[in-house]
C-alpha positions as CSV (number, residue, x, y, z in Angstrom):
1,X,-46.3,44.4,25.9
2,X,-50.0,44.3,25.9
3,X,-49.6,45.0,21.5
4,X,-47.7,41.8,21.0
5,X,-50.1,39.9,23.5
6,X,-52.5,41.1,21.5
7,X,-51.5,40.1,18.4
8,X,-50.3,36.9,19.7
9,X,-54.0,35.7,21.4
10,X,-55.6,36.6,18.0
11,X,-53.0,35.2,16.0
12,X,-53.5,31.4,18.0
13,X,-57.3,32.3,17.3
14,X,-57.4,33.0,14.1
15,X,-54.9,29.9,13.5
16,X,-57.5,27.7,15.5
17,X,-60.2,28.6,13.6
18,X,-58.8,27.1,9.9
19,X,-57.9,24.1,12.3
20,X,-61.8,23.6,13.8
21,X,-62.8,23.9,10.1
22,X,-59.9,21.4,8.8
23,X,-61.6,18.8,11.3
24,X,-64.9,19.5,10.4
25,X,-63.8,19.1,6.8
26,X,-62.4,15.6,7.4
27,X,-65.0,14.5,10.0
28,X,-67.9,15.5,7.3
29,X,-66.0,13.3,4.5
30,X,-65.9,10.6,6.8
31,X,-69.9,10.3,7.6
32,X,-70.7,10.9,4.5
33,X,-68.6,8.4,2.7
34,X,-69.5,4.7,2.6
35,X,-67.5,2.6,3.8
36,X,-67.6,-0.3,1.3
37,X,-65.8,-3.9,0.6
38,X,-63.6,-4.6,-2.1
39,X,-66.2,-7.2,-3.9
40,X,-69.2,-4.5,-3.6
41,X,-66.7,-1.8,-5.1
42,X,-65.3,-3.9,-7.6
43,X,-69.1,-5.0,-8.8
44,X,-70.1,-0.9,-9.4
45,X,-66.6,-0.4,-11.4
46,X,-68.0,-3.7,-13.7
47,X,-71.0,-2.1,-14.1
48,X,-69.7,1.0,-14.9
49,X,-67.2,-0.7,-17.3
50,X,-70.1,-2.3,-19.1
51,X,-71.6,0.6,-19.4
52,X,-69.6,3.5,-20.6
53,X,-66.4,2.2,-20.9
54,X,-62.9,2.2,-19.1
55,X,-61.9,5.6,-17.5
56,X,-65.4,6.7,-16.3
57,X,-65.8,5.4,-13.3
58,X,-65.3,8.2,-10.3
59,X,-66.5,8.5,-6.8
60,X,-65.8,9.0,-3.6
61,X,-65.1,5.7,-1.9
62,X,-63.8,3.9,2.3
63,X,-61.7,0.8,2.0
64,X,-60.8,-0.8,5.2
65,X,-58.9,-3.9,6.5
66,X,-55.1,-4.8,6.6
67,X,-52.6,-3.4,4.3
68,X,-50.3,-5.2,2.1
69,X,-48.2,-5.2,-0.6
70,X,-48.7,-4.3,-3.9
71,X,-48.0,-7.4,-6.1
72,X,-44.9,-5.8,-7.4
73,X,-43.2,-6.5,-3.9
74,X,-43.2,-4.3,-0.7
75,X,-41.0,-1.2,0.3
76,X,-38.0,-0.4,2.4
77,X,-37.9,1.9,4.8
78,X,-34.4,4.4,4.2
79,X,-33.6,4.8,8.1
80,X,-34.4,1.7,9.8
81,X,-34.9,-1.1,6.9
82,X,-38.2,-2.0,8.0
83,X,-40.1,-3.5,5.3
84,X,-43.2,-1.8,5.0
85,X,-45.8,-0.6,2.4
86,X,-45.4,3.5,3.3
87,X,-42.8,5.0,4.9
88,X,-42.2,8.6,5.6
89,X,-38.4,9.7,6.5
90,X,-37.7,13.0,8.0
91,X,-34.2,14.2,9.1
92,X,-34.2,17.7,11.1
93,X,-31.8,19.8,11.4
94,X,-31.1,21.6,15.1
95,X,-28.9,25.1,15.4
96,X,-28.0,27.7,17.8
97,X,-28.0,30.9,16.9
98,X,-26.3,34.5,18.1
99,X,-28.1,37.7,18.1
100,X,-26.7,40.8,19.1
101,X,-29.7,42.8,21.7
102,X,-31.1,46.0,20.4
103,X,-29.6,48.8,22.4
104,X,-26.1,51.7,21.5
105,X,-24.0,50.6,19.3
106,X,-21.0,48.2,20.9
107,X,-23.4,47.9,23.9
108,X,-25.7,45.2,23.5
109,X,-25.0,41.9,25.0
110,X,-25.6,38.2,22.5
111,X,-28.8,35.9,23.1
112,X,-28.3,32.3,22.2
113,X,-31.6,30.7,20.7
114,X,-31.9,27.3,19.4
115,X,-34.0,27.0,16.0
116,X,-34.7,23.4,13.9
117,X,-35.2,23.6,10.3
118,X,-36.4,20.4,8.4
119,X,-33.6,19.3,5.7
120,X,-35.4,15.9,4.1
121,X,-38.8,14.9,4.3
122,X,-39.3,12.2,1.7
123,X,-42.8,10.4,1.6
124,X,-43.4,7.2,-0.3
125,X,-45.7,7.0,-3.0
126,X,-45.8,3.8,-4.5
127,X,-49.2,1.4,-4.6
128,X,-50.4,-1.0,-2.2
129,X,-53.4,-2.6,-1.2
130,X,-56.5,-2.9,1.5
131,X,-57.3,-6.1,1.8
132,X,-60.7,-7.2,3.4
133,X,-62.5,-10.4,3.6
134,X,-64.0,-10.1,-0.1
135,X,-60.3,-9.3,-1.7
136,X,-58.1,-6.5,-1.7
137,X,-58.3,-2.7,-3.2
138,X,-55.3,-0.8,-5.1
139,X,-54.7,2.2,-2.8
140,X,-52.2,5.1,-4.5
141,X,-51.1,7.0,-1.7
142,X,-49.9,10.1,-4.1
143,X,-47.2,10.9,-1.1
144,X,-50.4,11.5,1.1
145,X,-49.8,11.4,4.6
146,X,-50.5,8.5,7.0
147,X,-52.7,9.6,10.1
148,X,-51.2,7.4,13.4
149,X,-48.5,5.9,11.5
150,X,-46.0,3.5,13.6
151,X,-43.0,5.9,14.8
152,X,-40.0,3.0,14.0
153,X,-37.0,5.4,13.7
154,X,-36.1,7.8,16.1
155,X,-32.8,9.4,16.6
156,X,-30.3,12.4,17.8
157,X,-27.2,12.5,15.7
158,X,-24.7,14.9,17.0
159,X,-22.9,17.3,14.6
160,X,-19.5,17.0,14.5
161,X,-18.1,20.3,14.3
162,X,-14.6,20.6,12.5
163,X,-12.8,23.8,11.1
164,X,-15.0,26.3,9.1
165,X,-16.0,25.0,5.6
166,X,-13.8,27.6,3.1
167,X,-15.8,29.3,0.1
168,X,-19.9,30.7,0.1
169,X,-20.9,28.0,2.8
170,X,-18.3,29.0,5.7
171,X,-19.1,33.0,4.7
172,X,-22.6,31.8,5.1
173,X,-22.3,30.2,8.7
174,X,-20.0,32.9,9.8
175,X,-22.4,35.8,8.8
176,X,-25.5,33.8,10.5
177,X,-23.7,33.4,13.7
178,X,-24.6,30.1,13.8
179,X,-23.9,26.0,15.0
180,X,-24.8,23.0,13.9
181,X,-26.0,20.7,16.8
182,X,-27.3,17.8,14.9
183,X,-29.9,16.1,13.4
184,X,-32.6,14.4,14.3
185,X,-34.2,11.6,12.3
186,X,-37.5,10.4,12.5
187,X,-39.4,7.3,10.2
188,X,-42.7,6.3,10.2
189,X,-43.8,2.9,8.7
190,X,-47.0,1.0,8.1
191,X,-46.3,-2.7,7.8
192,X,-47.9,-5.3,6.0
193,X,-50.6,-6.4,8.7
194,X,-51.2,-3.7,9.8
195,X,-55.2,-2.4,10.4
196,X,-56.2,-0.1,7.6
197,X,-58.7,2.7,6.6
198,X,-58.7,4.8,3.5
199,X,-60.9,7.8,2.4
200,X,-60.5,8.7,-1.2
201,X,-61.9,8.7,-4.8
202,X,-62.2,5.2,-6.0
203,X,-62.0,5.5,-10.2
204,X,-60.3,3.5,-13.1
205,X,-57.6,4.8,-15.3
206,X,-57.8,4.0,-19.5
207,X,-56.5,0.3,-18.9
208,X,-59.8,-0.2,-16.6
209,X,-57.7,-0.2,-13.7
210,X,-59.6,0.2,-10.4
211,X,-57.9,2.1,-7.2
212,X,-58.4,4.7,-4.5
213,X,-56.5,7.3,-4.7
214,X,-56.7,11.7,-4.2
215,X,-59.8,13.0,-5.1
216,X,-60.1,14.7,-7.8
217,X,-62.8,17.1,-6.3
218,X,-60.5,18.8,-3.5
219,X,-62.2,16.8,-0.9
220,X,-60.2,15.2,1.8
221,X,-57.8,11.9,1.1
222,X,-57.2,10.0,4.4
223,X,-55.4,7.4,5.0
224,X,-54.8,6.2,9.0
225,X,-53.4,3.3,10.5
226,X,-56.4,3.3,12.5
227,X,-60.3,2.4,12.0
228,X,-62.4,4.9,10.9
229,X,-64.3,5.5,14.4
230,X,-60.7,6.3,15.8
231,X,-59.8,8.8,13.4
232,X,-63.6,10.5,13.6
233,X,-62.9,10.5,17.4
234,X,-59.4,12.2,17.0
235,X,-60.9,14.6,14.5
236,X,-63.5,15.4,17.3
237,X,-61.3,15.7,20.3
238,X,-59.3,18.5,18.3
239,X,-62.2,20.0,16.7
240,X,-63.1,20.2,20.7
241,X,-60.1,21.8,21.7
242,X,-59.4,24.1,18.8
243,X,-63.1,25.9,19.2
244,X,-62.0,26.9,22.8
245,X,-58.6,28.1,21.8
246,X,-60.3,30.2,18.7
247,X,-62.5,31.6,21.3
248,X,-60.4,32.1,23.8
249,X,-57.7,33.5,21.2
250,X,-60.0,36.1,19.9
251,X,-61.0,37.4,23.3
252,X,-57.8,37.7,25.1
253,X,-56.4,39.3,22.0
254,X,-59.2,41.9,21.9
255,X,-59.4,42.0,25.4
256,X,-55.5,43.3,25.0
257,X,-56.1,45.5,22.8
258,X,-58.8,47.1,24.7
259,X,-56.8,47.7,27.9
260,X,-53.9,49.3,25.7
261,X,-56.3,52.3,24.5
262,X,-57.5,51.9,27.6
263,X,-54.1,52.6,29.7
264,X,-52.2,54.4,27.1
């Protein structure tokens, strides 16, 4: 018992350290990124067009105000039909299990346990754009994830359950000891309106196109439906939070390991 506390404790510790240094990551890219309008960021990609040419221009870049559509038309959501410029639809599914306890053979009584297993998660990647009081900015989201998306689909479907599929699928289910209880589907949507803040690498393709999109350098790409002082707060309150759990992790687990060479 004290073993698998162990490992558990320094497990969640070990786990909440990557996350403290995730936050710092993103919190670091943040303050060090200007924030800048779409007139002042459009006015460096000229001069860097006049320059050296189409396809040079690269760095890292903040856009924020409202988002709207890309001029070739906005998006529709899959679940709910909410028109939108990013969705993200994700459709869970939810199963019982049965598993035989260890113990003589013929003797050991079944457990139940209910497990979820993600089926579809399908994120939109299509352009849109920032738009701020100087203009608007091209943002490709590159199926990037939206920090504090809207939640505008959210629903249990119960499984029906029927006879056992014949052929692979019903071996499969009946060698798993399992049932299907349902599925749950979830969308998130930002719609057009909606406040705005992107962190990314602003550059042009060969058509001296100008966007923000992934960065080509590894650093973080964040996009929230939020301002950027909200997000930094989130980021802080979890860095917070995952420093004592790391801490706390490590020292429980060693602590339980201790007392097992201690006591045994």
């Amino acid at each position: 018992m004290l073993e698998f506390l162990g490992i558990f404790f320094l497990g969640l510790g070990v786990v909440s350290v990557f996350q403290v240094l995730r936050a710092r990551k993103r919190i670091h890219a943040m303050v060090t990124t200007e924030t800048m309008s779409s007139q002042e960021l459009r006015e460096l990609h000229q001069a860097a067009l006049g320059a050296v040419g189409a396809g040079a221009f690269r760095r890292p870049a903040e856009a924020a105000g409202t988002a709207r559509p890309h001029p070739s038309g906005p998006l529709t959501a899959q679940l709910g039909q909410t028109e939108c410029v990013w969705f993200r639809t994700r459709v869970t599914r939810k199963f019982e299990t049965r598993h035989r306890d260890q113990g003589e053979v013929g003797s050991g009584t079944w457990q139940k346990s209910r497990k979820t297993e993600v089926v579809s998660d399908f994120i939109s990647a299509a352009p849109f754009l920032v738009e701020d009081a100087s203009g608007s900015t091209v943002i490709f989201p590159a199926q990037g994830i939206v920090d504090h998306a809207p939640k505008t689909t959210d629903y249990f479907e119960t499984y029906q359950h029927g006879p056992r599929p014949s052929g692979p699928r019903g071996l499969l289910e009946a060698t798993r000891n399992e049932r299907i209880l349902g599925h749950q589907h979830e969308e998130w949507a930002v719609q057009a309106g909606t406040q705005f803040f992107v962190r990314g690498e602003a550059r042009d393709d060969e058509r001296g196109e100008l966007a923000i999109g992934h960065p080509s350098d590894g650093s973080p790409f964040l996009m929230a439906a939020v301002s950027e002082q909200q997000l930094i707060a989130v980021e802080r309150n979890k860095k917070g939070l995952f420093e004592v759990m790391a801490v706390g992790g490590i020292i429980l687990g060693l602590l339980a390991f201790g007392a097992r060479w201690l006591f045994f």
